[in-house]
PDB file of N, H, CA, C and O in Angstrom:
ATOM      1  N   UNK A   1     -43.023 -35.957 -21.387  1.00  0.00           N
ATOM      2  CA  UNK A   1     -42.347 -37.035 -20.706  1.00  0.00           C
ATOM      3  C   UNK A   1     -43.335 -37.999 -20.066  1.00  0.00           C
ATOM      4  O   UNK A   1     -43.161 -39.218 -20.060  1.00  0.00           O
ATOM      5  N   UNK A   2     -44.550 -37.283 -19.441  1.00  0.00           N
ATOM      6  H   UNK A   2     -44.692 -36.293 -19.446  1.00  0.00           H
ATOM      7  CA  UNK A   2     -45.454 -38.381 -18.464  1.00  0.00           C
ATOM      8  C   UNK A   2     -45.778 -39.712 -20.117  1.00  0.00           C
ATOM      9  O   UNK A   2     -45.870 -40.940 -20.108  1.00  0.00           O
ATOM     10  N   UNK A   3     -45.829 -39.097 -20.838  1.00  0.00           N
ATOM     11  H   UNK A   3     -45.754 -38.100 -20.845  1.00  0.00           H
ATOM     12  CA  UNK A   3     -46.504 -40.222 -21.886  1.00  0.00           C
ATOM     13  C   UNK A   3     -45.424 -40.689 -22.180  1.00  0.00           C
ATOM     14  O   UNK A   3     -45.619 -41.865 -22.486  1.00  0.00           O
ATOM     15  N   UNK A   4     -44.186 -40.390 -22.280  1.00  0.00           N
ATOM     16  H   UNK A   4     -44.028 -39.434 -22.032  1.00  0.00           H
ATOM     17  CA  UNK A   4     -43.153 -41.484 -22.954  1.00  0.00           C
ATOM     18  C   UNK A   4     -43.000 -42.450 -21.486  1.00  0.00           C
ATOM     19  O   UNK A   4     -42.330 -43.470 -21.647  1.00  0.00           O
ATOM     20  N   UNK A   5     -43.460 -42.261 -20.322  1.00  0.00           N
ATOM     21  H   UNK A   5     -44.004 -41.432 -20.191  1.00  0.00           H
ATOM     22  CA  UNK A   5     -43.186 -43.099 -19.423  1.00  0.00           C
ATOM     23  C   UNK A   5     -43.960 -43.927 -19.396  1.00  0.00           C
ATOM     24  O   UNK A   5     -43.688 -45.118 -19.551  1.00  0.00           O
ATOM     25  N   UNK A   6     -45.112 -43.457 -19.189  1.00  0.00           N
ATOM     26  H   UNK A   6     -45.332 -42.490 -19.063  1.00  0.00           H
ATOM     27  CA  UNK A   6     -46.497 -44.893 -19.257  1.00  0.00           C
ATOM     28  C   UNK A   6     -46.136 -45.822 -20.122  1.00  0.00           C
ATOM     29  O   UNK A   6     -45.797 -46.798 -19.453  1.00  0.00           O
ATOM     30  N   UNK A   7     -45.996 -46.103 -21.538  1.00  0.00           N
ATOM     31  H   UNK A   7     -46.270 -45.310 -22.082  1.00  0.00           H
ATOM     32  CA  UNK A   7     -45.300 -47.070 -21.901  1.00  0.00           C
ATOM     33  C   UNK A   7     -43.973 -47.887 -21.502  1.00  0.00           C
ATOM     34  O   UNK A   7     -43.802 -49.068 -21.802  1.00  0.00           O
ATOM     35  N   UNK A   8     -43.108 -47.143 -20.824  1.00  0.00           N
ATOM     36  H   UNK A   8     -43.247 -46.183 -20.580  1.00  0.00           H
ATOM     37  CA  UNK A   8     -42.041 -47.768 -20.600  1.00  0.00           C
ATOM     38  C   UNK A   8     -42.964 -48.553 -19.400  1.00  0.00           C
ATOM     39  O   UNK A   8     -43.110 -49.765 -19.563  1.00  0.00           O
ATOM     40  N   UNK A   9     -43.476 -48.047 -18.433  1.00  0.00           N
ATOM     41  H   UNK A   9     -43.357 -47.063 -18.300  1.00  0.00           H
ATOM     42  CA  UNK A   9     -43.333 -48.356 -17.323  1.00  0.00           C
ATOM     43  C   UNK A   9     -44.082 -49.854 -17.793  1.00  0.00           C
ATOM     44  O   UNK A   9     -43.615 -50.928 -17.413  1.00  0.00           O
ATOM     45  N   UNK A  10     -45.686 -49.733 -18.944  1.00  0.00           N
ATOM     46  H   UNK A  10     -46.064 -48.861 -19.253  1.00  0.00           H
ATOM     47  CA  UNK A  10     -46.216 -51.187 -19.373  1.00  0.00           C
ATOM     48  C   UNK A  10     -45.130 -52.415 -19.874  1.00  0.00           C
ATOM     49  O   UNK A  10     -45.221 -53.549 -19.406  1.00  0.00           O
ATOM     50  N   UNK A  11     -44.232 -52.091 -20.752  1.00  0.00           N
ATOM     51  H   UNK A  11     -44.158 -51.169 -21.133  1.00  0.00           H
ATOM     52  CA  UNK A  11     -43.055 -52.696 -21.110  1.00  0.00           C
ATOM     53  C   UNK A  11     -42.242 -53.484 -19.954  1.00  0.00           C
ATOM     54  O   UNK A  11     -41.921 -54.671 -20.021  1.00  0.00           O
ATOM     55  N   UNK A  12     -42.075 -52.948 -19.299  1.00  0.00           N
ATOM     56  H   UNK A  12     -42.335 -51.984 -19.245  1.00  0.00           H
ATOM     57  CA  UNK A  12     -41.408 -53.145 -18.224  1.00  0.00           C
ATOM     58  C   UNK A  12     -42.470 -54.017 -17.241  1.00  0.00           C
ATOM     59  O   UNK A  12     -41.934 -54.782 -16.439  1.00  0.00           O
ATOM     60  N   UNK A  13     -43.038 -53.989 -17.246  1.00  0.00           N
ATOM     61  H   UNK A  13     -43.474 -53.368 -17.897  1.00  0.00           H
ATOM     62  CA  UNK A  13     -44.432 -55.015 -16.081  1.00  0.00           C
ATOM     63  C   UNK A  13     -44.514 -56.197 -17.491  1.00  0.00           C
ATOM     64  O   UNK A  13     -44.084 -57.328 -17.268  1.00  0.00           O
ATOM     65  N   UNK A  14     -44.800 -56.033 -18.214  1.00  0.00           N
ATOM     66  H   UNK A  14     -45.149 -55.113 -18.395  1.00  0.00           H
ATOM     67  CA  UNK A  14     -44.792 -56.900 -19.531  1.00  0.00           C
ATOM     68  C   UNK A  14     -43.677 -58.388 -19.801  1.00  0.00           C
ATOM     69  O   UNK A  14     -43.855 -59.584 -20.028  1.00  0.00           O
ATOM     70  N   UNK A  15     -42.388 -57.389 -19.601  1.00  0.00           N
ATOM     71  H   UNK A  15     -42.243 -56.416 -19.416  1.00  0.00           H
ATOM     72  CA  UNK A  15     -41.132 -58.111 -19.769  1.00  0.00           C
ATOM     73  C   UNK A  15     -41.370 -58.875 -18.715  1.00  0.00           C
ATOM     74  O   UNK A  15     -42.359 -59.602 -18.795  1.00  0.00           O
ATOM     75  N   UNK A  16     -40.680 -58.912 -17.665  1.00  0.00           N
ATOM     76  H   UNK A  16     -39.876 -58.321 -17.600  1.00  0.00           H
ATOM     77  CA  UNK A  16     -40.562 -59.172 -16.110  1.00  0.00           C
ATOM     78  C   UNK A  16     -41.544 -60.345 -16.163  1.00  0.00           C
ATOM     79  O   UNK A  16     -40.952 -61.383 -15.869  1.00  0.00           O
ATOM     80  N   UNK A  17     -43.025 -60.569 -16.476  1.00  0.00           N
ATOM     81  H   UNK A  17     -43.506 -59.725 -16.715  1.00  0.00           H
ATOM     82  CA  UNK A  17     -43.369 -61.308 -16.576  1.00  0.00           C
ATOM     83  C   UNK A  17     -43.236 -62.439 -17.343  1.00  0.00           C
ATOM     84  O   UNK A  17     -43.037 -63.560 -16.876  1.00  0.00           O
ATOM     85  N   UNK A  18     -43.377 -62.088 -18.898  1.00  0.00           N
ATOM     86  H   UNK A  18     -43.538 -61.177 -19.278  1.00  0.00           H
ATOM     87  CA  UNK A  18     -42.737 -62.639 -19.527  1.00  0.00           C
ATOM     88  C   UNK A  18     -41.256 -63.596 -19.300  1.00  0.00           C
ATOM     89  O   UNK A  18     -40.919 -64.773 -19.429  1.00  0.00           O
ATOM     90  N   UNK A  19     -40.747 -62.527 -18.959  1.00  0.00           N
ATOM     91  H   UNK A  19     -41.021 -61.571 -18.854  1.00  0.00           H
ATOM     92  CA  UNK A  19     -39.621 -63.405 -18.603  1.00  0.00           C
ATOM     93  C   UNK A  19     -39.217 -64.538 -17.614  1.00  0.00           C
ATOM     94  O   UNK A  19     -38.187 -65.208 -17.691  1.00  0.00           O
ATOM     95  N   UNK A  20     -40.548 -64.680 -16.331  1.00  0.00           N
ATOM     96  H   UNK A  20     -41.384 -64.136 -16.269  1.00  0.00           H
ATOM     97  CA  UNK A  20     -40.458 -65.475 -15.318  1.00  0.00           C
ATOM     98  C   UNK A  20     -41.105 -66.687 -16.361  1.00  0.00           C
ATOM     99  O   UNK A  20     -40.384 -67.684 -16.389  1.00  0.00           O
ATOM    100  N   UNK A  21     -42.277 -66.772 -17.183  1.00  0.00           N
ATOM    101  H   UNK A  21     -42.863 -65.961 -17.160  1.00  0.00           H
ATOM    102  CA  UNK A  21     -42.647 -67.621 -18.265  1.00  0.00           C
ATOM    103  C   UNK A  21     -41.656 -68.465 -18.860  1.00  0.00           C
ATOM    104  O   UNK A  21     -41.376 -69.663 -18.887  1.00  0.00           O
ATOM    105  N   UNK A  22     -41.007 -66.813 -19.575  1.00  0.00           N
ATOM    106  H   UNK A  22     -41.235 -65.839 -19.554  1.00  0.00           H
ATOM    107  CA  UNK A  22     -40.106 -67.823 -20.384  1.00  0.00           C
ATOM    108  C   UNK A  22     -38.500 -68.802 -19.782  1.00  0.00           C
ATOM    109  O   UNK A  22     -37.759 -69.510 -20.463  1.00  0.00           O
ATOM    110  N   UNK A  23     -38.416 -68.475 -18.334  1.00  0.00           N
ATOM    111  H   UNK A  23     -39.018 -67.900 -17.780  1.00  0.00           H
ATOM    112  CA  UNK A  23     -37.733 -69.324 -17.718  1.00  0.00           C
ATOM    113  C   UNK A  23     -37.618 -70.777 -17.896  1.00  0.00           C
ATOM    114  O   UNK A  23     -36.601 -71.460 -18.015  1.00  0.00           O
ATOM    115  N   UNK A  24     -39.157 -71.201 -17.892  1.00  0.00           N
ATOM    116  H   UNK A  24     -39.983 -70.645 -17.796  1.00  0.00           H
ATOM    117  CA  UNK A  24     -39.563 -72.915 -17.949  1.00  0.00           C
ATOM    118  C   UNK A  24     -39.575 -73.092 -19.368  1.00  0.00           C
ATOM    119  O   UNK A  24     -39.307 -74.126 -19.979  1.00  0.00           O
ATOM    120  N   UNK A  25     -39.922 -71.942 -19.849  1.00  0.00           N
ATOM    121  H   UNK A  25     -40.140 -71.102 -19.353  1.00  0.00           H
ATOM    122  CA  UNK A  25     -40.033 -72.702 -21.379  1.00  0.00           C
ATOM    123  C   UNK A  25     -38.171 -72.432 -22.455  1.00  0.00           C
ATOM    124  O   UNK A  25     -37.872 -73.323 -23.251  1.00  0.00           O
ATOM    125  N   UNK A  26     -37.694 -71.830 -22.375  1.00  0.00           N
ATOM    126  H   UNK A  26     -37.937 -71.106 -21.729  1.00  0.00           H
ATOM    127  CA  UNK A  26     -36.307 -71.345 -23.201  1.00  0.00           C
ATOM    128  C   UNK A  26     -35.931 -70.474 -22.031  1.00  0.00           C
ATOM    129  O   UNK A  26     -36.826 -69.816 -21.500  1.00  0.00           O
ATOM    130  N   UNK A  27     -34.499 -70.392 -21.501  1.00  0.00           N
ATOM    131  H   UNK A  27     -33.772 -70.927 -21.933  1.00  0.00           H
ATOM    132  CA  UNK A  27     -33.666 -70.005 -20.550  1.00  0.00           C
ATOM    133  C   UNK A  27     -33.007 -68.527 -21.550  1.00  0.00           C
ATOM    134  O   UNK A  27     -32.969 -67.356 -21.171  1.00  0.00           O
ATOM    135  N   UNK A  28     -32.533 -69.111 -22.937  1.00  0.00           N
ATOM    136  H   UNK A  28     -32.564 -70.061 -23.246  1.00  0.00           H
ATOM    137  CA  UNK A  28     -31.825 -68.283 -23.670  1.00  0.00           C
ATOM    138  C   UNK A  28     -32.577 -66.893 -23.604  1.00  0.00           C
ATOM    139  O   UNK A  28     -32.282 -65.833 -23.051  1.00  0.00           O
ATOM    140  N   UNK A  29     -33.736 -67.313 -24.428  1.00  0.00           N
ATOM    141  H   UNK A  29     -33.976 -68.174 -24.878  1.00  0.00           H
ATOM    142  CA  UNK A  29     -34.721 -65.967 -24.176  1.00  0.00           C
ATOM    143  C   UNK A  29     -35.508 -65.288 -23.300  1.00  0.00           C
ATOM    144  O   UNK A  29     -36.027 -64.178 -23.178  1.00  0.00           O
ATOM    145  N   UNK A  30     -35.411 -66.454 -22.661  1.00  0.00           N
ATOM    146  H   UNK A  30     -34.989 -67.355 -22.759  1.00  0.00           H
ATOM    147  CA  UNK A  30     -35.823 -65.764 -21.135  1.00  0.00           C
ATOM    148  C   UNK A  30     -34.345 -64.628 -20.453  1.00  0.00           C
ATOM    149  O   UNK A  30     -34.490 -63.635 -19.740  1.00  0.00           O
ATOM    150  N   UNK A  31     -33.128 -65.161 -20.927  1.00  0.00           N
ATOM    151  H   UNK A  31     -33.010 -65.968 -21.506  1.00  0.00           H
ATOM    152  CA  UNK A  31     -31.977 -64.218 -20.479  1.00  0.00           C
ATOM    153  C   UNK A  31     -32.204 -62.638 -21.540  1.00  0.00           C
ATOM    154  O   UNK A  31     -32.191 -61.476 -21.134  1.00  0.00           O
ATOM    155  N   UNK A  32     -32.309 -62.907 -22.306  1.00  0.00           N
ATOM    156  H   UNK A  32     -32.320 -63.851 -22.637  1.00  0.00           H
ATOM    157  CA  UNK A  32     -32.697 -61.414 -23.327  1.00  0.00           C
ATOM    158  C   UNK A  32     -33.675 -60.680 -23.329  1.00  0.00           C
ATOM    159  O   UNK A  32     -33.737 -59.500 -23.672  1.00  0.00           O
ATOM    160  N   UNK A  33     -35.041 -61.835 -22.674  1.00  0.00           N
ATOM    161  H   UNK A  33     -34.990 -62.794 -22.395  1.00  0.00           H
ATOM    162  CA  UNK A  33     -36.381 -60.629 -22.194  1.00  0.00           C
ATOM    163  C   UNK A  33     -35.406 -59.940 -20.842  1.00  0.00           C
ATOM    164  O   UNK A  33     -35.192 -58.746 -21.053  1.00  0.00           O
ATOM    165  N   UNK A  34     -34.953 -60.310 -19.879  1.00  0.00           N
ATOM    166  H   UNK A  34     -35.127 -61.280 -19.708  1.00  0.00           H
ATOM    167  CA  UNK A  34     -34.372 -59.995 -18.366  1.00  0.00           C
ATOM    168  C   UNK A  34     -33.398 -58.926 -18.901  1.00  0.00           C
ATOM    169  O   UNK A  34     -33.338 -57.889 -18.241  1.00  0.00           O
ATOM    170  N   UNK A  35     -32.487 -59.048 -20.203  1.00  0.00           N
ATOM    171  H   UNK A  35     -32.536 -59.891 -20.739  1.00  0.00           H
ATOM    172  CA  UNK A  35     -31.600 -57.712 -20.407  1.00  0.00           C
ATOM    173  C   UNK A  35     -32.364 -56.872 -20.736  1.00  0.00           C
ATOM    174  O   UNK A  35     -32.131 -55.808 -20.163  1.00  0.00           O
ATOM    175  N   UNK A  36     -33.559 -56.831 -21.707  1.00  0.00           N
ATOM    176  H   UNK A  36     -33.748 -57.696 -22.173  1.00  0.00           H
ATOM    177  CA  UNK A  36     -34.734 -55.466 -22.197  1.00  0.00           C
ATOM    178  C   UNK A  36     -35.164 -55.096 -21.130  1.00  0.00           C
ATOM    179  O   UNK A  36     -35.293 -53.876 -21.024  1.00  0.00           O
ATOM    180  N   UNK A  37     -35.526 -55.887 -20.022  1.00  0.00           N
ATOM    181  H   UNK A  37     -35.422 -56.878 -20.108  1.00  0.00           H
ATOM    182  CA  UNK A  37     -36.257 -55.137 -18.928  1.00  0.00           C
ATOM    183  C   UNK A  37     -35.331 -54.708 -18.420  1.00  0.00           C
ATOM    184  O   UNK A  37     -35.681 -53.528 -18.389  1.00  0.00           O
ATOM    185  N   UNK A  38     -33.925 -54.732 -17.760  1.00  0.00           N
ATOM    186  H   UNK A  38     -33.641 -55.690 -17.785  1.00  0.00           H
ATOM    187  CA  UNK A  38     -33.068 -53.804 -17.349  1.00  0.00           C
ATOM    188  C   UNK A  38     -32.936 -52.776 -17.701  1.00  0.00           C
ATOM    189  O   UNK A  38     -32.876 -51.793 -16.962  1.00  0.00           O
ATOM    190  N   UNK A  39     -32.820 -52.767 -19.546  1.00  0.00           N
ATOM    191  H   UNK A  39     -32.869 -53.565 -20.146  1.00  0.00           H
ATOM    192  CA  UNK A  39     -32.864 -51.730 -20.402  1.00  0.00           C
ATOM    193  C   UNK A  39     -33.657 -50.602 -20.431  1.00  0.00           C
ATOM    194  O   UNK A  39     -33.336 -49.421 -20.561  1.00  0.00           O
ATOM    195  N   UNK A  40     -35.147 -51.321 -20.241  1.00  0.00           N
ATOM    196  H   UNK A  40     -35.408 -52.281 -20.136  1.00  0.00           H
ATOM    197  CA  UNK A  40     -36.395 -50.218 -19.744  1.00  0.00           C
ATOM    198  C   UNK A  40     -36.594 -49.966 -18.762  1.00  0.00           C
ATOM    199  O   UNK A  40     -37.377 -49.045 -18.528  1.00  0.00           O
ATOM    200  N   UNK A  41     -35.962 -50.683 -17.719  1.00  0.00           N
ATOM    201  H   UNK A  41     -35.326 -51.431 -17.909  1.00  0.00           H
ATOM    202  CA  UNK A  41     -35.388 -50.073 -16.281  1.00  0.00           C
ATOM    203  C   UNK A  41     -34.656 -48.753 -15.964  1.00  0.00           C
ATOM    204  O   UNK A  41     -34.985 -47.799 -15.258  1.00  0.00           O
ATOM    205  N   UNK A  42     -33.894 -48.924 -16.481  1.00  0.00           N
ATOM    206  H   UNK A  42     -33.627 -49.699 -17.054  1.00  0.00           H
ATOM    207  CA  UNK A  42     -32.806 -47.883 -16.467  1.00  0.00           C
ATOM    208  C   UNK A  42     -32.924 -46.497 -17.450  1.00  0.00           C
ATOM    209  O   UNK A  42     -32.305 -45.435 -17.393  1.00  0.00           O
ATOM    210  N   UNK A  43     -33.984 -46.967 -18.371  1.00  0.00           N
ATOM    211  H   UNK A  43     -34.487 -47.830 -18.417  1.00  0.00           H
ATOM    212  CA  UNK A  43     -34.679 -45.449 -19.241  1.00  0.00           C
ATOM    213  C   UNK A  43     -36.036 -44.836 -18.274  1.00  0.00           C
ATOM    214  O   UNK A  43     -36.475 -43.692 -18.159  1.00  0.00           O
ATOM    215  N   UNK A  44     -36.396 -45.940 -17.750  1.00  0.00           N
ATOM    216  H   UNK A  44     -36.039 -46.869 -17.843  1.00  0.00           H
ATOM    217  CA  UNK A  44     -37.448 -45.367 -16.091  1.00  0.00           C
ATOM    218  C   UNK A  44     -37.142 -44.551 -15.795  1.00  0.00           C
ATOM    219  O   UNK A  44     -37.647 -43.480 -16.131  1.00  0.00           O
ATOM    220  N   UNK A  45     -35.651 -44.744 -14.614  1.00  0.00           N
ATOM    221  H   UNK A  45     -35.241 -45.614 -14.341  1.00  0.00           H
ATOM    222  CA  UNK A  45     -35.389 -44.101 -14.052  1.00  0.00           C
ATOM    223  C   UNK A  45     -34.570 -42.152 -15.070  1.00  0.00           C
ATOM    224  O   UNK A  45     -35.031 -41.018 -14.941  1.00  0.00           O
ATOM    225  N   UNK A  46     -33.579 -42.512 -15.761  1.00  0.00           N
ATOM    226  H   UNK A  46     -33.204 -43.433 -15.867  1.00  0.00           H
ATOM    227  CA  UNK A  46     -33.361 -41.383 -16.477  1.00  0.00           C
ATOM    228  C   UNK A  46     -34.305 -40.467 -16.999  1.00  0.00           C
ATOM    229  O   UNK A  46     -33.977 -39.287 -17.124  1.00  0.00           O
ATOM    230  N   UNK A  47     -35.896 -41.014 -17.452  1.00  0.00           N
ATOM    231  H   UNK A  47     -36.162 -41.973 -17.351  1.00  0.00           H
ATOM    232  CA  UNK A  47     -36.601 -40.323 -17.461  1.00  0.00           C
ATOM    233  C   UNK A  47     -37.694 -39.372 -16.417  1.00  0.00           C
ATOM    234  O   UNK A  47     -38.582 -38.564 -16.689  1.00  0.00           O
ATOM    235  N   UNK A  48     -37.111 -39.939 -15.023  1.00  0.00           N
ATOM    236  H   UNK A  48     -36.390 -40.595 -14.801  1.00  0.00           H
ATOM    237  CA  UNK A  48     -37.745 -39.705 -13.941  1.00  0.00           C
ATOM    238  C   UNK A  48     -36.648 -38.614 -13.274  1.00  0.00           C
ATOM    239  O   UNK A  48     -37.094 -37.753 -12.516  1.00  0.00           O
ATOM    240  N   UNK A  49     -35.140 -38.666 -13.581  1.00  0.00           N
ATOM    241  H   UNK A  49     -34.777 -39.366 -14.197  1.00  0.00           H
ATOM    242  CA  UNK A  49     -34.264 -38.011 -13.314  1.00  0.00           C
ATOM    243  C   UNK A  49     -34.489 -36.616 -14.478  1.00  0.00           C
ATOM    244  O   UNK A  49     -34.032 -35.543 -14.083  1.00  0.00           O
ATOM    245  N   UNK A  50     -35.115 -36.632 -15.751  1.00  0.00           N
ATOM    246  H   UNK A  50     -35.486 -37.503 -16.072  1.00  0.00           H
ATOM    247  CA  UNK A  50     -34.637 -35.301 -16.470  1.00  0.00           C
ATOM    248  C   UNK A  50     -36.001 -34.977 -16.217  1.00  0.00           C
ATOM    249  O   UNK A  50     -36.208 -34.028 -16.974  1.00  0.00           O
ATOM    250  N   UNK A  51     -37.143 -35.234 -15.539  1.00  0.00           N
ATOM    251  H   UNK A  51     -36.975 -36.005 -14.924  1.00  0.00           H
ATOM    252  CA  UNK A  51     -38.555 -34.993 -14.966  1.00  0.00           C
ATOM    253  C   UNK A  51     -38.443 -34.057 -13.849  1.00  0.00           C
ATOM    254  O   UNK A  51     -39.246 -33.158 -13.597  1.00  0.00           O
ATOM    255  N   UNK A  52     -37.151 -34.404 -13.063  1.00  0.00           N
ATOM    256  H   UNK A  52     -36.499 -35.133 -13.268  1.00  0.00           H
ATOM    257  CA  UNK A  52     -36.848 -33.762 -11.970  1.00  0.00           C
ATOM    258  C   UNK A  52     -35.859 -32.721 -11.679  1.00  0.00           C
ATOM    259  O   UNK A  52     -35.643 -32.055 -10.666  1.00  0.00           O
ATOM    260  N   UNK A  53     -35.301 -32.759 -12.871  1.00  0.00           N
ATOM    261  H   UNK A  53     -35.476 -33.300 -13.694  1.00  0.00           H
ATOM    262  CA  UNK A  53     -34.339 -31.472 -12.877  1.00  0.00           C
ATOM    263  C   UNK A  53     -35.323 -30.791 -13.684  1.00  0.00           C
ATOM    264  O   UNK A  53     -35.268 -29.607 -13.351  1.00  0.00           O
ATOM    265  N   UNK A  54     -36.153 -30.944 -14.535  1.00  0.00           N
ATOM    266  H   UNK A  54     -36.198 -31.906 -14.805  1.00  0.00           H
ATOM    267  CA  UNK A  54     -37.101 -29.575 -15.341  1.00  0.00           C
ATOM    268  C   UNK A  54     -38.026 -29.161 -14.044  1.00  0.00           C
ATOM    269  O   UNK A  54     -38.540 -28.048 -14.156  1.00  0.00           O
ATOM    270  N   UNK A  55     -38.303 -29.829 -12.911  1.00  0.00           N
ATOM    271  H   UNK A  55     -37.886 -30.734 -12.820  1.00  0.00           H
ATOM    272  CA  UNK A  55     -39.009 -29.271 -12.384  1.00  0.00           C
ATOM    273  C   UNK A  55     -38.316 -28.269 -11.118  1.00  0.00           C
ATOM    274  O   UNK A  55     -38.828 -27.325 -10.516  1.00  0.00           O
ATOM    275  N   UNK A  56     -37.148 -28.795 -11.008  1.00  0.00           N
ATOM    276  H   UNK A  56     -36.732 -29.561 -11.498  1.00  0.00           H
ATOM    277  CA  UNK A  56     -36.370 -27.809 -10.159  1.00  0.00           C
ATOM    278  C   UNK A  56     -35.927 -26.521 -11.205  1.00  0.00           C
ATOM    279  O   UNK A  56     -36.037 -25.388 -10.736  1.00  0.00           O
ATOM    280  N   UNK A  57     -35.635 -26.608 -12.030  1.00  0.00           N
ATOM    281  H   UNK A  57     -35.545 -27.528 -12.411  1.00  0.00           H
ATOM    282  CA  UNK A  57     -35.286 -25.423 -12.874  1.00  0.00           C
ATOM    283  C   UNK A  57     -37.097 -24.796 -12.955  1.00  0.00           C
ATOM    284  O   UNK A  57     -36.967 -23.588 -12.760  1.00  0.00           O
ATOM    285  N   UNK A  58     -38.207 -25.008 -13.095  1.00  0.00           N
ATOM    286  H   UNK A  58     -38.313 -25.989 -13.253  1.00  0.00           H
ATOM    287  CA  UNK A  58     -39.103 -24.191 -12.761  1.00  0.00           C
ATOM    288  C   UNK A  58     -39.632 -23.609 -11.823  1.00  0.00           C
ATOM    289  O   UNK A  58     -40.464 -22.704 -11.744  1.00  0.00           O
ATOM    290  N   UNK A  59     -38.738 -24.571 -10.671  1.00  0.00           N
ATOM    291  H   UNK A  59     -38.063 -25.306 -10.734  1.00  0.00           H
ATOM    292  CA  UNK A  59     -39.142 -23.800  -9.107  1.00  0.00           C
ATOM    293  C   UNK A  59     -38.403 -22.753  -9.325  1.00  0.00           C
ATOM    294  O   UNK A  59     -39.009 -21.682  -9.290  1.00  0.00           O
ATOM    295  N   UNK A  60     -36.642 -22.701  -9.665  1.00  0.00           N
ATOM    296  H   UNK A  60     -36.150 -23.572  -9.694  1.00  0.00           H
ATOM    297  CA  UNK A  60     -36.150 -22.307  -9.497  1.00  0.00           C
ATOM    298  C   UNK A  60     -36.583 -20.384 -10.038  1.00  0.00           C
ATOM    299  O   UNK A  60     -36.468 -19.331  -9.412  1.00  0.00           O
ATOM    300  N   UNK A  61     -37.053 -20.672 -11.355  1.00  0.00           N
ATOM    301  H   UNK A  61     -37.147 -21.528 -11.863  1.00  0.00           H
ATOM    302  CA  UNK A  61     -37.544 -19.385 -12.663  1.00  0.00           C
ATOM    303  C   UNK A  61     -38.799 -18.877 -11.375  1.00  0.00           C
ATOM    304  O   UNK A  61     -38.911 -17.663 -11.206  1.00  0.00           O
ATOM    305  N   UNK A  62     -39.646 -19.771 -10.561  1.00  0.00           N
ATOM    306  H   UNK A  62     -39.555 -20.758 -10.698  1.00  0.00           H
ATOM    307  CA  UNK A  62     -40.753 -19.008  -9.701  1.00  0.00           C
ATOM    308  C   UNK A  62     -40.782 -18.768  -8.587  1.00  0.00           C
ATOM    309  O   UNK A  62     -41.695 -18.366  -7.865  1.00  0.00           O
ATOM    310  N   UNK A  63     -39.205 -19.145  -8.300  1.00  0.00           N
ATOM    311  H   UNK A  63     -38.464 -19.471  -8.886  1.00  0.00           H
ATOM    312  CA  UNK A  63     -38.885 -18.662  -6.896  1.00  0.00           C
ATOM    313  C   UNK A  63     -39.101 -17.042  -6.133  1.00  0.00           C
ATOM    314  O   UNK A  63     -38.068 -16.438  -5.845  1.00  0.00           O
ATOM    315  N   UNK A  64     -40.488 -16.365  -5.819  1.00  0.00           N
ATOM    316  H   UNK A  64     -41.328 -16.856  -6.053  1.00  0.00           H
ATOM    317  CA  UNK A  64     -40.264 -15.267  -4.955  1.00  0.00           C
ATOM    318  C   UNK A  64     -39.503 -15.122  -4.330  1.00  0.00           C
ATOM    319  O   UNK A  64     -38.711 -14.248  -4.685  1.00  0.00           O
ATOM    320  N   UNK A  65     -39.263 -15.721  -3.236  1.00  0.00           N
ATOM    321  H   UNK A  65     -39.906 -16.430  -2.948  1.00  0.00           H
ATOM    322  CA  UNK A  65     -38.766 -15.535  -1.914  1.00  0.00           C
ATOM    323  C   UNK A  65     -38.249 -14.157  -1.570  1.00  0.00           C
ATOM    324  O   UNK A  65     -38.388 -13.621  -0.470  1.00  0.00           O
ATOM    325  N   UNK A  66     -37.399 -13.433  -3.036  1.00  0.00           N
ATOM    326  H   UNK A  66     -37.286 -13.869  -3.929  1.00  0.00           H
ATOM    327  CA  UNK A  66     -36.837 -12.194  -1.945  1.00  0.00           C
ATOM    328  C   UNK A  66     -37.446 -11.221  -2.210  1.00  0.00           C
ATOM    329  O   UNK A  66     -36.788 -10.182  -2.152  1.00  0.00           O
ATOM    330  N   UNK A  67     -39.031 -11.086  -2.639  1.00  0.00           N
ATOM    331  H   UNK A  67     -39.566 -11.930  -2.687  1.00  0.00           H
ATOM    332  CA  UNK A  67     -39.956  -9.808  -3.001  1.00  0.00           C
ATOM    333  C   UNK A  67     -40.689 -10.041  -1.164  1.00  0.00           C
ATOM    334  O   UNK A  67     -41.562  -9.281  -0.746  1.00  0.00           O
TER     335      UNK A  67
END
């Protein structure tokens, strides 16, 4: 997962910029770079959410506590 994120996360710094660019120059495509970056927004976060339930399910498998 850490490597499928580093790209999203470049994509996403990429777009965003891009897209403040393409404001002055085409509005249209500047509206469709702004939906991809939502898009890779929102796979950010889901990938940061199934990052965090694998790591609670491994606390969970190394939990001592009752030895």
């Amino acid at each position: 997962m850490g490597k499928l994120k580093q790209p999203f996360l470049l994509l996403t710094i990429v777009s965003q910029i891009l897209g403040l660019i393409m404001l002055f120059i085409n509005v249209k495509i500047a509206i469709l770079i702004y939906v991809i970056y939502a898009v890779l927004f929102i796979l950010i976060f889901i990938i940061l959410i199934m990052e965090r339930k694998k790591e609670k399910e491994e606390e969970k498998r190394n939990d001592y506590r009752n030895y």
